[in-house]
C-alpha positions as CSV (number, residue, x, y, z in Angstrom):
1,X,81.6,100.9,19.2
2,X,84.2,102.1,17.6
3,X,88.0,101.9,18.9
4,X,90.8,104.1,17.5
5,X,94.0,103.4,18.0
6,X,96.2,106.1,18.9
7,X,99.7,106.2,17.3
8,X,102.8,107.2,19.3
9,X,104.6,110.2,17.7
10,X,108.2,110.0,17.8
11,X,110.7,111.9,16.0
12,X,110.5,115.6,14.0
13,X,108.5,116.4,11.5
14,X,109.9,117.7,8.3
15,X,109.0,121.3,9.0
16,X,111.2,121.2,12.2
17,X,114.1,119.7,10.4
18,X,114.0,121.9,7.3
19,X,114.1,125.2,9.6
20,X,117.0,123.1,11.8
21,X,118.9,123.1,8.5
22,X,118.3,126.9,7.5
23,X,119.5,127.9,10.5
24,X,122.8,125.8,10.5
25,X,123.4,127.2,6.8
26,X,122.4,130.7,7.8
27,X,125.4,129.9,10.6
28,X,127.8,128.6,8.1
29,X,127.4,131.6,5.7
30,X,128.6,134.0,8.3
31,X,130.8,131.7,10.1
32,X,133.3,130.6,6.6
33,X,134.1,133.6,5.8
34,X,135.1,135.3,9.0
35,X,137.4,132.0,9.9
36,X,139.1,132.4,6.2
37,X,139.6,135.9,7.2
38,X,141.0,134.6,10.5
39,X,143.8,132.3,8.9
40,X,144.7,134.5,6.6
41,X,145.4,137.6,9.6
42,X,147.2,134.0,11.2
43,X,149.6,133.9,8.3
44,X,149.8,137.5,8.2
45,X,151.1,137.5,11.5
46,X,153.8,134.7,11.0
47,X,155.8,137.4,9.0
48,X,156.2,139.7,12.3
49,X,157.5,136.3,14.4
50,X,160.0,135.8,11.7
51,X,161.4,139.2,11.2
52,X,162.2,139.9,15.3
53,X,165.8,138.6,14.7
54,X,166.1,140.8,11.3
55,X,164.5,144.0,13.9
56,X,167.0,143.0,16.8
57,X,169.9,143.5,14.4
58,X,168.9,146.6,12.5
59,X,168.9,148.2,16.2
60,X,172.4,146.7,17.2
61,X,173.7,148.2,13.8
62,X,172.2,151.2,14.4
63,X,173.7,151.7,17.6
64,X,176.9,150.7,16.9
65,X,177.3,152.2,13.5
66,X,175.0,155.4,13.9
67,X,172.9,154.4,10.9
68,X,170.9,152.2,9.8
69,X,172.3,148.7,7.4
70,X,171.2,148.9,3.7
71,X,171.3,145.1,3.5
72,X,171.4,141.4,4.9
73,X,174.7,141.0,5.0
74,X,175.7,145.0,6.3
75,X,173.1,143.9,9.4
76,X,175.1,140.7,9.8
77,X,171.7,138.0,8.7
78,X,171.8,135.1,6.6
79,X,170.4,135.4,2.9
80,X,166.9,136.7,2.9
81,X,165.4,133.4,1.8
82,X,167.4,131.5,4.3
83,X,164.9,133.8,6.8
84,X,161.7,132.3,6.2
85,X,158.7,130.6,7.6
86,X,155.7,128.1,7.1
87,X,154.3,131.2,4.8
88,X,157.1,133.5,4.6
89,X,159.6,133.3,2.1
90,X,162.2,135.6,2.6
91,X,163.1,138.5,4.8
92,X,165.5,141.0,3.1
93,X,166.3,144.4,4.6
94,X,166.3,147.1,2.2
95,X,168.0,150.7,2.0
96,X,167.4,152.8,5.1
97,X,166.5,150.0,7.6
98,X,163.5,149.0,6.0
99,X,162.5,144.9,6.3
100,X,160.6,143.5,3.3
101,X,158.8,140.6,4.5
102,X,157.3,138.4,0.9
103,X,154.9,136.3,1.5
104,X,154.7,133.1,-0.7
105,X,155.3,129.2,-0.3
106,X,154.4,127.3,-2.9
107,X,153.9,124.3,-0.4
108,X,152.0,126.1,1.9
109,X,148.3,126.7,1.1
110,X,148.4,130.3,1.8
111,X,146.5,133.4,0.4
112,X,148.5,135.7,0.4
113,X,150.7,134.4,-2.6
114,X,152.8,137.2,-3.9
115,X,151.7,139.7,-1.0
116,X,154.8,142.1,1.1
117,X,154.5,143.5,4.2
118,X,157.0,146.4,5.1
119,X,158.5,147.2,8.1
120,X,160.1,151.3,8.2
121,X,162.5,152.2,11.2
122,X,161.1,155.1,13.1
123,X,164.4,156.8,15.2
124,X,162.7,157.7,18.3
125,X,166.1,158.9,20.1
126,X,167.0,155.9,21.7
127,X,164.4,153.7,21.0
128,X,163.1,152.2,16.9
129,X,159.7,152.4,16.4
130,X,158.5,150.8,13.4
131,X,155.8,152.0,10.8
132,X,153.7,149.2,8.0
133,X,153.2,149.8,4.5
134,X,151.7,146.3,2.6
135,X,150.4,145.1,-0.7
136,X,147.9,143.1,1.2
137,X,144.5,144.3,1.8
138,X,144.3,146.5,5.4
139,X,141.6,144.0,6.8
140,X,144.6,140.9,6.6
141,X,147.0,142.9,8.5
142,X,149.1,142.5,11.4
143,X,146.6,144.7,14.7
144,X,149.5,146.5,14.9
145,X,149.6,147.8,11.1
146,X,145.8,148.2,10.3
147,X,144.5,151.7,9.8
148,X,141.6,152.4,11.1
């Protein structure tokens, strides 16, 4: 008479780890580039944070000169580079109201090296709307300056 053994299986076979891995790569390659898309809409969007004091004074100017300031030191701000942020540079306010907001930091690992984003006073009457123009492409912008 013959007597088998039978041997305890424990563990995965190589078949269920090699489709385990395909999937987790298969997760990564849609996952990396959606989250570098993501940090780079994230520094984006630090520009917009760092020019509310620069858009608070273009209004007060506007109000109580009746126009809009052609400068920094017309709107009453420090030099645009002394207005920056972890990613932005500088925030300098051009002729007609208009807020250039550079984007580069050599320090800071950023991707947008080199890009602007500007800001255009819209006189709505008693009210300043703002319009976007950029350098930058539309899918790295600010919600509230994408196109559709």
């Amino acid at each position: 008479m013959h007597s088998f053994r039978t041997r305890a299986t424990s563990g995965f076979t190589l078949i269920e780890l090699m489709v385990v891995v395909a999937i987790i790569a298969i997760l990564a390659a849609i996952a990396v580039p959606q989250y570098q898309d993501y940090l780079i809409r994230a520094q984006a969007a630090e520009g917009l944070e760092t020019v509310a004091g620069a858009k608070t004074a273009i209004w007060e100017f506007r109000n109580n000169t009746g126009h809009f300031p052609g400068s920094n030191l017309s709107a009453g701000l420090p030099a645009s580079t002394s207005i920056n942020g972890k990613y932005v540079s500088s925030i300098t306010l051009l002729s007609t109201g208009k807020v250039q907001i550079a984007y580069a930091r050599p320090d800071a690992n950023i991707r947008l090296q080199g890009q602007t984003l500007t800001l255009s006073p819209i006189d709505n009457g008693g009210s300043i709307g703002w319009s976007c123009s950029s350098t930058m492409a539309n899918r790295y912008l600010p919600s509230i300056c994408r196109s559709s």
